[in-house]
Every structure is written in structure tokens, then in C-alpha cells.
TIRO-2110 file (N, C-alpha, C; in Angstrom, 1 decimal):
// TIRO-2110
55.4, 73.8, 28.4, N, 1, A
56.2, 72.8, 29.0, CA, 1, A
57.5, 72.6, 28.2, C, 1, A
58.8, 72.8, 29.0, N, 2, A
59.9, 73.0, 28.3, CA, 2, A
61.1, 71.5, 29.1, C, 2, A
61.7, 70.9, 28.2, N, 3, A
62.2, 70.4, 29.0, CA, 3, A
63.4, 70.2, 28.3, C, 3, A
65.1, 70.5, 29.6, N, 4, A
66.4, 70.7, 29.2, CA, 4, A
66.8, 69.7, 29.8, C, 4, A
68.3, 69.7, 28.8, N, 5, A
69.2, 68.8, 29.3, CA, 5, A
69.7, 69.7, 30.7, C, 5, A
71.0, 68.8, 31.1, N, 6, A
71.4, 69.2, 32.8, CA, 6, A
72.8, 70.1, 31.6, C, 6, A
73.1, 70.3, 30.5, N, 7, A
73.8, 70.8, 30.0, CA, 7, A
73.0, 72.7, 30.1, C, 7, A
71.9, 72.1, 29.2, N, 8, A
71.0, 73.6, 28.7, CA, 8, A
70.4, 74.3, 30.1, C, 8, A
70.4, 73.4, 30.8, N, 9, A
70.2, 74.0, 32.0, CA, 9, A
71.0, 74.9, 32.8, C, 9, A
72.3, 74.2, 33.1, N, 10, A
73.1, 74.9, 33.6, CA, 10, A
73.7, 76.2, 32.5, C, 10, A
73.5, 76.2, 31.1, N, 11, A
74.0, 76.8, 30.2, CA, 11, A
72.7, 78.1, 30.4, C, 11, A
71.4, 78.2, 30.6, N, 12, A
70.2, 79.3, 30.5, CA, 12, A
71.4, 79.9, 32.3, C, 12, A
71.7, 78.8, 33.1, N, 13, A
71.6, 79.8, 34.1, CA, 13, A
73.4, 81.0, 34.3, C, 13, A
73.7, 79.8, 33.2, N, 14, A
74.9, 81.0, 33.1, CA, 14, A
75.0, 82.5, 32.1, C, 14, A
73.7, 82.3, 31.5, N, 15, A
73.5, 83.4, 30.5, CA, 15, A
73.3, 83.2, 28.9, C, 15, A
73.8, 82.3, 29.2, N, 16, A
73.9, 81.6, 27.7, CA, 16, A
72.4, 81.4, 27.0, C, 16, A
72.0, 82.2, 25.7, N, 17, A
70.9, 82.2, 25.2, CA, 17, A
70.4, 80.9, 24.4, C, 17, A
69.5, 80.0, 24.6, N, 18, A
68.8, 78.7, 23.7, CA, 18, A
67.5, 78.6, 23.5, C, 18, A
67.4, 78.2, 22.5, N, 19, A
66.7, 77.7, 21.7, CA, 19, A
66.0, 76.3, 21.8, C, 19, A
64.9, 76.3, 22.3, N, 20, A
64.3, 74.7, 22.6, CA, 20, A
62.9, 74.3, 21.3, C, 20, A
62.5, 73.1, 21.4, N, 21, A
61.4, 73.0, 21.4, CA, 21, A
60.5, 72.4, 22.5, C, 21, A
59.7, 73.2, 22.5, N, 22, A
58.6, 72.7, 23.9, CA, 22, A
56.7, 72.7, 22.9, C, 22, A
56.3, 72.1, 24.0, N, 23, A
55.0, 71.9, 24.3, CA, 23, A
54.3, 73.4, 25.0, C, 23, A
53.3, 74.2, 24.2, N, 24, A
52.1, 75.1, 24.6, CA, 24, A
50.8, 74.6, 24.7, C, 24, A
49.9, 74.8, 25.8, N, 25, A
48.7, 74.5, 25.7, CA, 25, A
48.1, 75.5, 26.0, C, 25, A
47.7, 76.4, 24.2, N, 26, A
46.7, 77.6, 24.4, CA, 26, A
45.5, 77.3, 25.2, C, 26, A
45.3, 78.0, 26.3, N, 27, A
43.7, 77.9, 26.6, CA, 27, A
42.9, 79.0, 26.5, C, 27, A
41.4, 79.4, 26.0, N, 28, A
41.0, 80.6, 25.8, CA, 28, A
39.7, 80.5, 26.8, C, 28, A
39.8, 81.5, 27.7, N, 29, A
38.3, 82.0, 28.3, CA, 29, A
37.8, 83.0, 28.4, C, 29, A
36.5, 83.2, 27.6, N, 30, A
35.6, 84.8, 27.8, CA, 30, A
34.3, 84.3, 28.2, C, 30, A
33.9, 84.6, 28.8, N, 31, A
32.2, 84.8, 29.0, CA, 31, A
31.9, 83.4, 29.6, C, 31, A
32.6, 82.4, 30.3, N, 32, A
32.3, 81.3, 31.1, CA, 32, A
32.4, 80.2, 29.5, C, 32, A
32.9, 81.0, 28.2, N, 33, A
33.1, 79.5, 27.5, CA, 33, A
34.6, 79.8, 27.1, C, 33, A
35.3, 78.2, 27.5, N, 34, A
36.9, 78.0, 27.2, CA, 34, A
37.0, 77.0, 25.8, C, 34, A
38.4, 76.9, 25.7, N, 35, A
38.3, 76.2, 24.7, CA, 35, A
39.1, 75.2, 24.8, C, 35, A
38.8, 74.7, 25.9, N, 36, A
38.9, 73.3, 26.7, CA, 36, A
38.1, 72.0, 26.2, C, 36, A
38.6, 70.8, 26.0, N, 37, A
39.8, 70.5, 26.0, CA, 37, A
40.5, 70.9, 25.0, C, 37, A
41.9, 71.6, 25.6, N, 38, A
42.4, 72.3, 24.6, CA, 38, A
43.7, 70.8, 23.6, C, 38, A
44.4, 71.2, 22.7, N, 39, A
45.7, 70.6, 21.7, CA, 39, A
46.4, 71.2, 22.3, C, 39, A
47.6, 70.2, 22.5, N, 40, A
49.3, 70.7, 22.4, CA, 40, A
49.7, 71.2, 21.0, C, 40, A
50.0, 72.0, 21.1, N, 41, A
50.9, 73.0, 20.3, CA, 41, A
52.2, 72.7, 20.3, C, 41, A
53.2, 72.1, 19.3, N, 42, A
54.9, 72.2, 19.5, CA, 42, A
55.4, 73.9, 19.3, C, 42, A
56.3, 74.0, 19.9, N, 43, A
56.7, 75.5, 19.3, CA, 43, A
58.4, 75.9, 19.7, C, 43, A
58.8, 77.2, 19.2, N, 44, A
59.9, 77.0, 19.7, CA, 44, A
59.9, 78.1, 20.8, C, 44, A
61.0, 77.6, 22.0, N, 45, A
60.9, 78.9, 23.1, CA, 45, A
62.7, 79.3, 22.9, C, 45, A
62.7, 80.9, 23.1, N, 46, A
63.4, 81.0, 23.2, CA, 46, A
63.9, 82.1, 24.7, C, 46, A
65.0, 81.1, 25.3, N, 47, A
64.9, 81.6, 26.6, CA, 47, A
66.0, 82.5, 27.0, C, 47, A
66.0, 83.1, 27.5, N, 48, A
67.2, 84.0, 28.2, CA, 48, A
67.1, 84.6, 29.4, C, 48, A
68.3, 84.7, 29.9, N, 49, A
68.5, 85.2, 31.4, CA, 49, A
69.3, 86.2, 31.9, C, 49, A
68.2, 87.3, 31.9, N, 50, A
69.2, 88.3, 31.7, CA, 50, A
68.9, 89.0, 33.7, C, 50, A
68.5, 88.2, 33.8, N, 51, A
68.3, 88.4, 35.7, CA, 51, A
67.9, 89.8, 35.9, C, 51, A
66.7, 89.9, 34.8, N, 52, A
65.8, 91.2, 35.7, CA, 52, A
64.4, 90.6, 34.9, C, 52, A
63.4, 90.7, 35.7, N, 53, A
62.1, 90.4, 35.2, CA, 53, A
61.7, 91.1, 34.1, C, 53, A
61.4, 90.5, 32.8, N, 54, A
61.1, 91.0, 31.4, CA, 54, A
59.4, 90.3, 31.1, C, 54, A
58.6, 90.6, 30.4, N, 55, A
57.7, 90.2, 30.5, CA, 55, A
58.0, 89.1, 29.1, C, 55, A
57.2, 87.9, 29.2, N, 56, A
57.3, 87.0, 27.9, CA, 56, A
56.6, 87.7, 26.5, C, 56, A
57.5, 87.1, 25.2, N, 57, A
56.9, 87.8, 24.2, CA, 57, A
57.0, 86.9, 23.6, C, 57, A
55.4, 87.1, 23.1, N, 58, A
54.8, 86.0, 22.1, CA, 58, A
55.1, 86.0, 20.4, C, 58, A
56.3, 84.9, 19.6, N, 59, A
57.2, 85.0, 18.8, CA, 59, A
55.6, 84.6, 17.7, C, 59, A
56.2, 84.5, 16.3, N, 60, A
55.7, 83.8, 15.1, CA, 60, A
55.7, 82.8, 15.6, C, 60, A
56.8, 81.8, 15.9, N, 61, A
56.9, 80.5, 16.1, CA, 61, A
57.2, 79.9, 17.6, C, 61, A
56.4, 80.5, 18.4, N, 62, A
56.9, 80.0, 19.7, CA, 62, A
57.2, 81.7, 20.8, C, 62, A
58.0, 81.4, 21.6, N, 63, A
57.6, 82.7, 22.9, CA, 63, A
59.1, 82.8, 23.2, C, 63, A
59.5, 84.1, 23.5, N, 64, A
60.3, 84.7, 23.9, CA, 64, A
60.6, 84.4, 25.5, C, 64, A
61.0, 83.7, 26.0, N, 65, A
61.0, 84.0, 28.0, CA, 65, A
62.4, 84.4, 28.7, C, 65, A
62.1, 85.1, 29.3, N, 66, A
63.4, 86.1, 29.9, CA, 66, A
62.8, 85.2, 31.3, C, 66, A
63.7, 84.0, 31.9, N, 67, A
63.8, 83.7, 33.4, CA, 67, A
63.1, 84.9, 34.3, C, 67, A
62.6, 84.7, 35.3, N, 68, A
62.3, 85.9, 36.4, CA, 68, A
63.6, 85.3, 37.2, C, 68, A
63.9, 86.7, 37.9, N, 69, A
64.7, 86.9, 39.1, CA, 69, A
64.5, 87.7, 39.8, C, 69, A
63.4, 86.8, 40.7, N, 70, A
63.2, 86.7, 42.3, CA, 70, A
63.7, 86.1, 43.3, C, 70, A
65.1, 86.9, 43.9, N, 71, A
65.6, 86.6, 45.0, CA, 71, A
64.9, 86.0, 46.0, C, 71, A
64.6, 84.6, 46.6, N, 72, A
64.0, 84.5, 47.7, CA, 72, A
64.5, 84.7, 49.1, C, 72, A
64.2, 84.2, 50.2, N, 73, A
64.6, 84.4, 51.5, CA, 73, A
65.4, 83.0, 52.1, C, 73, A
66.0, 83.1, 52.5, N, 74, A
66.3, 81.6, 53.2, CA, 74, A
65.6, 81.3, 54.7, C, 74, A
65.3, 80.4, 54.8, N, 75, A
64.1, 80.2, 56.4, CA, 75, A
65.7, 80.2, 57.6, C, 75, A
65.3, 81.2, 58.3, N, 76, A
66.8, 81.3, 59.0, CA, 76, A
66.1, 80.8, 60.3, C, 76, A
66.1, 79.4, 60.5, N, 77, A
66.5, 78.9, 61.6, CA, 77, A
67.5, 77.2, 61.6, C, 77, A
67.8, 77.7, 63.1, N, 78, A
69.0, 76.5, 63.3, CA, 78, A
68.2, 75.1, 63.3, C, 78, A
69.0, 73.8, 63.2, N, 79, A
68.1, 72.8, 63.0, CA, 79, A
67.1, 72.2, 64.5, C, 79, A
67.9, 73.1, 65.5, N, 80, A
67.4, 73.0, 66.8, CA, 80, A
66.0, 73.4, 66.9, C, 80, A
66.5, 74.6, 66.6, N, 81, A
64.8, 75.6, 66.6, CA, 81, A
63.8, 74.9, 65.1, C, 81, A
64.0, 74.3, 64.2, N, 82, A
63.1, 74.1, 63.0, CA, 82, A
62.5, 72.7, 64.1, C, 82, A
63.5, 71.6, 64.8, N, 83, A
62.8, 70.9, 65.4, CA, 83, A
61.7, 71.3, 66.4, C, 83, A
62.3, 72.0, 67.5, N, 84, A
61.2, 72.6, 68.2, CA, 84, A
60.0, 73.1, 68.0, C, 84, A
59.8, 73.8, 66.7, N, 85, A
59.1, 74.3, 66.3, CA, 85, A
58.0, 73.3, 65.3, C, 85, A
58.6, 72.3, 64.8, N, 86, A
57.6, 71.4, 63.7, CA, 86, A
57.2, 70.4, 65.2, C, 86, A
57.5, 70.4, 66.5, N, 87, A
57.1, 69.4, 68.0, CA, 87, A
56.0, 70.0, 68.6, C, 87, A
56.5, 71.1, 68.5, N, 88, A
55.5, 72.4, 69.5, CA, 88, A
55.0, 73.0, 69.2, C, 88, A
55.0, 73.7, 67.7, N, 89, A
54.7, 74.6, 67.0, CA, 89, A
54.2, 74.7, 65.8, C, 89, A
53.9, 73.6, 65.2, N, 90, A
53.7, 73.7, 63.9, CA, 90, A
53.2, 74.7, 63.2, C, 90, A
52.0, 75.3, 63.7, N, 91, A
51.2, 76.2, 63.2, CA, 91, A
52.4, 77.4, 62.3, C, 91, A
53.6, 78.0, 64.1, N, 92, A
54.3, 78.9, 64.0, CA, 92, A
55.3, 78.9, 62.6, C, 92, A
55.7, 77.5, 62.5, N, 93, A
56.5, 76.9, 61.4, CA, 93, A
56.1, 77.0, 60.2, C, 93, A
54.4, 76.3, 60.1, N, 94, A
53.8, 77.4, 59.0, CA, 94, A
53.1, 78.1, 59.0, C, 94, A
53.3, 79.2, 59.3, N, 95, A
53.6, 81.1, 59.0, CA, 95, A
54.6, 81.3, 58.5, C, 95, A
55.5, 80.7, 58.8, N, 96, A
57.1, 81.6, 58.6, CA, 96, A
57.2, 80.7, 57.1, C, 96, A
57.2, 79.6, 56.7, N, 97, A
56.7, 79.0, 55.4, CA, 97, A
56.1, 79.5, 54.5, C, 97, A
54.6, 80.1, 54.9, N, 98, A
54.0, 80.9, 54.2, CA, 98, A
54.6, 82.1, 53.7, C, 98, A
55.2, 82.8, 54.9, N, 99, A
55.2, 84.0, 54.7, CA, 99, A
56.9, 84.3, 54.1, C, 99, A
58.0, 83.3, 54.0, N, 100, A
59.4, 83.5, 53.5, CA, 100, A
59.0, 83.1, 52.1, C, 100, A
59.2, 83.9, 51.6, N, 101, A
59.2, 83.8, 49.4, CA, 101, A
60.5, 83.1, 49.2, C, 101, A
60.1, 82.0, 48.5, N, 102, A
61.0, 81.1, 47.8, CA, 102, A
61.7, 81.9, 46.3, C, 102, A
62.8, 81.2, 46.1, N, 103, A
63.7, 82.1, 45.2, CA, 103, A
62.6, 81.3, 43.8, C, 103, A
62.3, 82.4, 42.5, N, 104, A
62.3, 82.2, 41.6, CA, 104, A
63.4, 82.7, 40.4, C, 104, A
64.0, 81.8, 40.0, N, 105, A
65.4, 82.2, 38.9, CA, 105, A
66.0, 81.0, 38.5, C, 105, A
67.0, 81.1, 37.9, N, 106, A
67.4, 80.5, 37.3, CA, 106, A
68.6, 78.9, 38.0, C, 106, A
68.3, 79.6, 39.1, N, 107, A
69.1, 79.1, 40.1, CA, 107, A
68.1, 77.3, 40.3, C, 107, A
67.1, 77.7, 40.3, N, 108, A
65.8, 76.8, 40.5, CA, 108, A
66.5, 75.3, 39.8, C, 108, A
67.1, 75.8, 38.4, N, 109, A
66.7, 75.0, 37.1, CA, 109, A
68.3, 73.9, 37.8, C, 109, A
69.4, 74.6, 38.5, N, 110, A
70.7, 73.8, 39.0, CA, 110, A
70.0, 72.7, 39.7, C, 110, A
71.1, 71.3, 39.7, N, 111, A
71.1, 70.1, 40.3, CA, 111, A
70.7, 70.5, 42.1, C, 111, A
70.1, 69.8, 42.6, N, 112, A
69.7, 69.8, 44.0, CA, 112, A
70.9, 69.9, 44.7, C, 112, A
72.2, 69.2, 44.4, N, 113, A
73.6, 69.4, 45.0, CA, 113, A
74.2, 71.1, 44.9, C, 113, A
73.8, 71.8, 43.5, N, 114, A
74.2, 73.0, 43.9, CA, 114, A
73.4, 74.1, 43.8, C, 114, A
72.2, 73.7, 44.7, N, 115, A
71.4, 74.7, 45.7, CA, 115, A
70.0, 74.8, 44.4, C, 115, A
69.5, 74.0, 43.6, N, 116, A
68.3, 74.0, 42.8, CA, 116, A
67.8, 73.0, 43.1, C, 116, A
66.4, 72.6, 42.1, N, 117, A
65.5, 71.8, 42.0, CA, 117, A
65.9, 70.5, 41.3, C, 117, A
66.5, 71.7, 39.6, N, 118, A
66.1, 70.8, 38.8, CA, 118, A
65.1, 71.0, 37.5, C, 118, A
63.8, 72.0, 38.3, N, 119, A
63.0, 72.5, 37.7, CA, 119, A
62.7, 73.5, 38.2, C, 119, A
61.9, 74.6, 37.2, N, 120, A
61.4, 75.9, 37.3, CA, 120, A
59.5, 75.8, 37.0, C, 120, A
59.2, 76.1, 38.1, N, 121, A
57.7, 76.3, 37.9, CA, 121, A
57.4, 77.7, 38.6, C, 121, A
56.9, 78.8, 37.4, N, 122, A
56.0, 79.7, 37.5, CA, 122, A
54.8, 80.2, 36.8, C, 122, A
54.3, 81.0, 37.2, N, 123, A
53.2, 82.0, 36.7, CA, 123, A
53.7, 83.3, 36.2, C, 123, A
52.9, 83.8, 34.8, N, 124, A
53.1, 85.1, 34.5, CA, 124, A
51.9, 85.8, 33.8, C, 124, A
51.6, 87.1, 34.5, N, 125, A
50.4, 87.6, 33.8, CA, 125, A
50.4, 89.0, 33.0, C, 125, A
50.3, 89.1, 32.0, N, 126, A
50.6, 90.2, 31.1, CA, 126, A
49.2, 90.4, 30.5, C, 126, A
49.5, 91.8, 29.5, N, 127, A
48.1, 92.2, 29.1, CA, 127, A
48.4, 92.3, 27.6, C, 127, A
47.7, 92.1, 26.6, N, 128, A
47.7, 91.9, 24.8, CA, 128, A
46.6, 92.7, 24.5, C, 128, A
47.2, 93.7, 23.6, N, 129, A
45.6, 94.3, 22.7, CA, 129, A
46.1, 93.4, 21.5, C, 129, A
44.4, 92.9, 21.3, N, 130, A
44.3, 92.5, 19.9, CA, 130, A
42.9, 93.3, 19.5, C, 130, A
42.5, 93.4, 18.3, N, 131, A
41.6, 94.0, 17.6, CA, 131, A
40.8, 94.9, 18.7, C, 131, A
41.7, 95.9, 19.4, N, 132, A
41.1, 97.0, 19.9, CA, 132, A
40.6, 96.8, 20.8, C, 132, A
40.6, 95.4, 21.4, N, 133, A
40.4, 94.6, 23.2, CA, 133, A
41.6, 94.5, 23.5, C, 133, A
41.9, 94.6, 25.2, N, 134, A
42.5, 94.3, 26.1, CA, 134, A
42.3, 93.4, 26.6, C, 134, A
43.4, 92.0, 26.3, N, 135, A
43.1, 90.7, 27.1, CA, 135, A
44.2, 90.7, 28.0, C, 135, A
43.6, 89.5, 29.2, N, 136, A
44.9, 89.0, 30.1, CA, 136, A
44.8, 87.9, 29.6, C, 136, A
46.6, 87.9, 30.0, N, 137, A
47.1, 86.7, 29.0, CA, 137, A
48.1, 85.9, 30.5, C, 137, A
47.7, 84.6, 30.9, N, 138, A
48.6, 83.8, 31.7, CA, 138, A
48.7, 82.9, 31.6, C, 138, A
50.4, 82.6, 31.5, N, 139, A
51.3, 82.2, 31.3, CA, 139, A
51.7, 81.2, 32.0, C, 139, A
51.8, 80.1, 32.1, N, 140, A
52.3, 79.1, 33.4, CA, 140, A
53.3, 78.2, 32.6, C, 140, A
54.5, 78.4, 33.3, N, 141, A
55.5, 78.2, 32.4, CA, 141, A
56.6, 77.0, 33.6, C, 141, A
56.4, 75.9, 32.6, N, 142, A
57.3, 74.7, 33.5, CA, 142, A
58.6, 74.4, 32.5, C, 142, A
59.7, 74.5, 33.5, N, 143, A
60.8, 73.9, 32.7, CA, 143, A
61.2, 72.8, 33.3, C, 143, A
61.3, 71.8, 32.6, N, 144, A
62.3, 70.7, 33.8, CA, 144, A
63.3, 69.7, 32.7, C, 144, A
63.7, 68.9, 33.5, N, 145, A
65.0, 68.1, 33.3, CA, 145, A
64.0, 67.1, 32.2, C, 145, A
65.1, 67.4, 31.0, N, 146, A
64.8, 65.9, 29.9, CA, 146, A
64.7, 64.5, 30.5, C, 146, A
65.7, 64.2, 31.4, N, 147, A
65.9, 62.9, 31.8, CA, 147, A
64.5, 62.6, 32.5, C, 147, A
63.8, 63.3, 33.2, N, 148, A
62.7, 63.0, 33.9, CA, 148, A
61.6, 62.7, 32.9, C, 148, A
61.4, 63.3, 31.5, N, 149, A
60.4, 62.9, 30.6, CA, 149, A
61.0, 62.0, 29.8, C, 149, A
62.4, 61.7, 29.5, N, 150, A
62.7, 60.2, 29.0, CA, 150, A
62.8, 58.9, 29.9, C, 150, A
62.4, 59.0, 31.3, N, 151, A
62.4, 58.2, 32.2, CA, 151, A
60.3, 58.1, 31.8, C, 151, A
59.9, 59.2, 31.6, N, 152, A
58.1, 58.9, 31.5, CA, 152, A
58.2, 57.8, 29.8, C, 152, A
58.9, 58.0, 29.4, N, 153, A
58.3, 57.0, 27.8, CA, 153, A
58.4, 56.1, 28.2, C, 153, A
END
């Protein structure tokens, strides 16, 4: 869990490389035992956007993340047809929901006024050898606006 200013935000999506502190919650599962309930971990992330999918790398002190950039689709209908369709059709309305991939990048993390969230929520799954095992390792990685977790204190 990472959370930026509307500065560092718009600064990751212009390219600009930072340095945060966030919140990790290692979880470990083999053989039906985890190691749940797991500790928050502080650490440092260090993020970059170099707008091609890089896989995250696990630092001494915290994790490496390169944004994904996943172009999504835009739902291309007129407001006429999105009405008709959520009156008459819902089902049809979602399929095309399901089935149009939402943009994941950097673009996510911009103000709702210039075409983002605000926040970035994904998944990432990579593979680690340690001591001669092959683990999967995933990653669920939230960034969002400072102002929303100084509004939670």
C-alpha cells in the first residue's frame, strides 16, 4: 500500500522517478499453512514509469515497481445506445463491460478531471528461486492519494 501526493502522482506519471515509504503485507502459503495473520512491514518503494511492463524487483529495503502499461479500450458507445442498452439490455451491456479491458498505467493514478482515478489497483505474478525452489510470488499492489488516508486519521 503506497500512498502519493496529487504532486508525486502526477510526477510517477510524467516519468519522473520516486521514492516513497509504503506499507507491505508479506503473506506466505505452502501446503494449506499461511502466515496469516500476517504484520505490516514499512519499506521503501521505489517506483518508475518507464511504460512497458517490467516485472517488480524485490530491493534490501523495500521493492522496485515499474507501473504496467496496459492500454485499455474505451466502451464506444453513444449515450443514446449505453441508455438503450442498460433499459433493454442489460445482460448485453454487461458483456461488453466484461469483455472491454480497462486501461492499467499510470494514467489511472491522474485526477478524475484528467481522465484517472486517482488510484492504481493491480495484480502481479512473478516467479523467485530461493534455496533451489521455485516460488510464486503475488504481488497486489495499491497506490492512492495521501489526502484520502489523511482524511482516514
Amino acid at each position: 500500500m503506497i500512498h502519493l501526493t496529487r504532486d508525486q502522482r502526477y510526477a510517477v506519471h510524467e516519468g519522473i522517478e520516486i521514492v516513497v515509504q509504503g506499507v507491505s503485507i508479506p503473506i506466505w502459503f505452502m501446503n494449506k499453512v499461511t502466515s496469516e495473520p500476517a504484520k505490516e512491514i514499512f519499506c521503501r518503494y521505489y517506483l518508475k514509469n518507464p511504460r512497458e511492463d517490467i516485472a517488480i524487483q524485490i530491493k534490501e529495503d523495500g521493492f522496485e515497481i515499474c507501473l504496467p502499461f496496459r492500454p485499455g479500450k474505451k466502451l464506444d458507445l453513444t449515450d443514446e445506445q449505453w441508455r438503450e442498452l442498460s433499459l433493454k439490455n442489460p445482460e448485453k451491456l454487461d458483456h461488453l463491460y466484461q469483455n472491454t479491458p480497462a486501461e492499467v498505467s499510470s494514467k489511472n493514478l491522474l485526477d478524475l478531471k484528467d481522465g484517472g482515478s486517482g488510484r492504481l489497483m493491480y495484480r502481479e505474478q512473478n516467479k523467485l528461486k530461493q534455496n533451489d525452489k521455485l516460488l510464486n510470488v503475488m504481488h497486489f499492489i495499491q497506490i492512492g492519494d495521501a489526502e484520502v488516508l489523511m482524511g482516514s486519521l
